[in-house]
C-alpha positions in Angstrom: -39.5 73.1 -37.9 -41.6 71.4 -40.6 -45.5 70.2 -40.2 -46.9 66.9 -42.3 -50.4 65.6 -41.5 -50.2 61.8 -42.5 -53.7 59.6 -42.5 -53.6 56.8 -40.6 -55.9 54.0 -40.7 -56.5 51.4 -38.5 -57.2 53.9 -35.1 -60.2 52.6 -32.9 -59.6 54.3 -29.7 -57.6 56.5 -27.0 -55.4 53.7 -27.0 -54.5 54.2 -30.2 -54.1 57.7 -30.0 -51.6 57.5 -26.9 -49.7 54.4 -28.8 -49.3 56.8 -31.8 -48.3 59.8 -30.0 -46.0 58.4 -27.9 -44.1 56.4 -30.2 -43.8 59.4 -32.4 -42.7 61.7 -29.8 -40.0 59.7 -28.8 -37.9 60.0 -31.8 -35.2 62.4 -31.6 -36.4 65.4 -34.0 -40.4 65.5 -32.8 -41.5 68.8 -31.3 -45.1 67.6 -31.4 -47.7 64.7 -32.4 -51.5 65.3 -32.5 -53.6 62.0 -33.4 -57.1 62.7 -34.5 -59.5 59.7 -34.3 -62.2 61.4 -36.3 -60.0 62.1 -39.0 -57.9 59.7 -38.6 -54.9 61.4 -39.2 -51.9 62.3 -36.9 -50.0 66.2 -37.1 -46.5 66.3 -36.6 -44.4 69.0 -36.0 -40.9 68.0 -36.6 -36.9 69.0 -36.4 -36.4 68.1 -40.6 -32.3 68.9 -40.1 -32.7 65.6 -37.2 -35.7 63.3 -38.6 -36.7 62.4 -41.6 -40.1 61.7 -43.0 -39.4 58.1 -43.8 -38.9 57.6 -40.2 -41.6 58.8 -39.2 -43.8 56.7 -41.4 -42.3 53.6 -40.2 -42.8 54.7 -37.2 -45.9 54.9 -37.4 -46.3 51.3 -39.1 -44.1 49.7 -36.3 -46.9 51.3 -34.0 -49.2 49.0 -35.6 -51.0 51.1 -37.9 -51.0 51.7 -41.7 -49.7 55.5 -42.7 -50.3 56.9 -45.8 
């Protein structure tokens, strides 16, 4: 299992946090997905022999939200 921490801009709310995390943690591959608001970042915890990064990013941008 691999661990990235990606910022993510564009979080206002719980809504966003549950948006996030959920669209993350149903790729095939995610063991885990931890949004912060404050930071505005979002821990993964991921399979890297089943997912890779790039996925996850757009993931995240087809959530809505800008990774970087």
């Amino acid at each position: 299992m691999n661990e990235m921490t990606v910022s993510v801009s564009g979080m206002k709310g719980e809504d966003c946090i549950q948006r996030i995390e959920s669209a993350l943690l149903s790729l095939n591959g995610i063991d885990r997905a931890l949004a912060d608001l404050n930071e505005e970042t979002v821990t993964i915890v991921y399979d890297e022999d089943a997912i890779d990064p790039s996925a996850i990013m757009q993931t995240i941008e087809d959530a809505g939200y800008q990774p970087s």
